[in-house]
C-alpha positions, 0 to 999 in steps of 0.5 A: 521510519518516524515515530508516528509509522512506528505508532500505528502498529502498536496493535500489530508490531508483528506487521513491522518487517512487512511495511518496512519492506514496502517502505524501503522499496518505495523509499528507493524508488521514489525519494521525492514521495510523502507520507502521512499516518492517519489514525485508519492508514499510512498514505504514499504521496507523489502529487496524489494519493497512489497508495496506502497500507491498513491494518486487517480488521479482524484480530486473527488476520496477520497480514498487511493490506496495501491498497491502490490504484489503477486505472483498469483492473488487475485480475490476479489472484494475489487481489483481495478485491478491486473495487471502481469508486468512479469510471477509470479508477479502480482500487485494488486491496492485496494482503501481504503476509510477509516481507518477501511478498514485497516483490517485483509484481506488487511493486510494478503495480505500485509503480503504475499505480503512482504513473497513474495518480501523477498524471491525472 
């Protein structure tokens, strides 16, 4: 993790375990990807976005929200909303509230999720 992903959770360090979890998981599975901090987000790269990670917007929220997208819509409950910016892409908001939430579903959505950002 640098020191800028470190940076961005200066108003939330309880979320640290939660995106170093997803940052390993994503590390192992895809060595290659980039990262870039912004100021609102981190975002996961192979040749295109395929996902990012926010922080919540109200204060009393603790949990880390980690966006992507797909190009149909997951209807699981675990989706906090999915949204279709354009026809065939949707993009799906899921809170995650603790390091073992980082687990096999969401990171199989990640992985269709960076299938589907790698080949359009």
């Amino acid at each position: 993790m640098t020191a800028d992903e470190l940076l961005f959770f200066d108003p939330r360090p309880g979320l640290v375990p939660i995106y170093d979890a997803l940052r390993r998981a994503l590390a192992g599975a895809y060595p290659d990807m980039s990262v870039k901090v912004s100021k609102t987000q981190i975002s996961f790269y192979n040749r295109h976005l395929f996902a990012m990670t926010s922080l919540p917007r109200r204060k009393g929220d603790s949990y880390l929200l980690v966006s992507f997208g797909l190009g149909r819509r997951e209807s699981s409950p675990r989706v906090m909303q999915a949204v279709e910016p354009y026809p065939g892409r949707w993009t799906h908001h899921v809170p995650v509230h603790a390091p073992e939430e980082v687990d096999r579903e969401l990171l199989s959505w990640l992985e269709e999720a960076w299938q589907f950002s790698f080949h359009k």
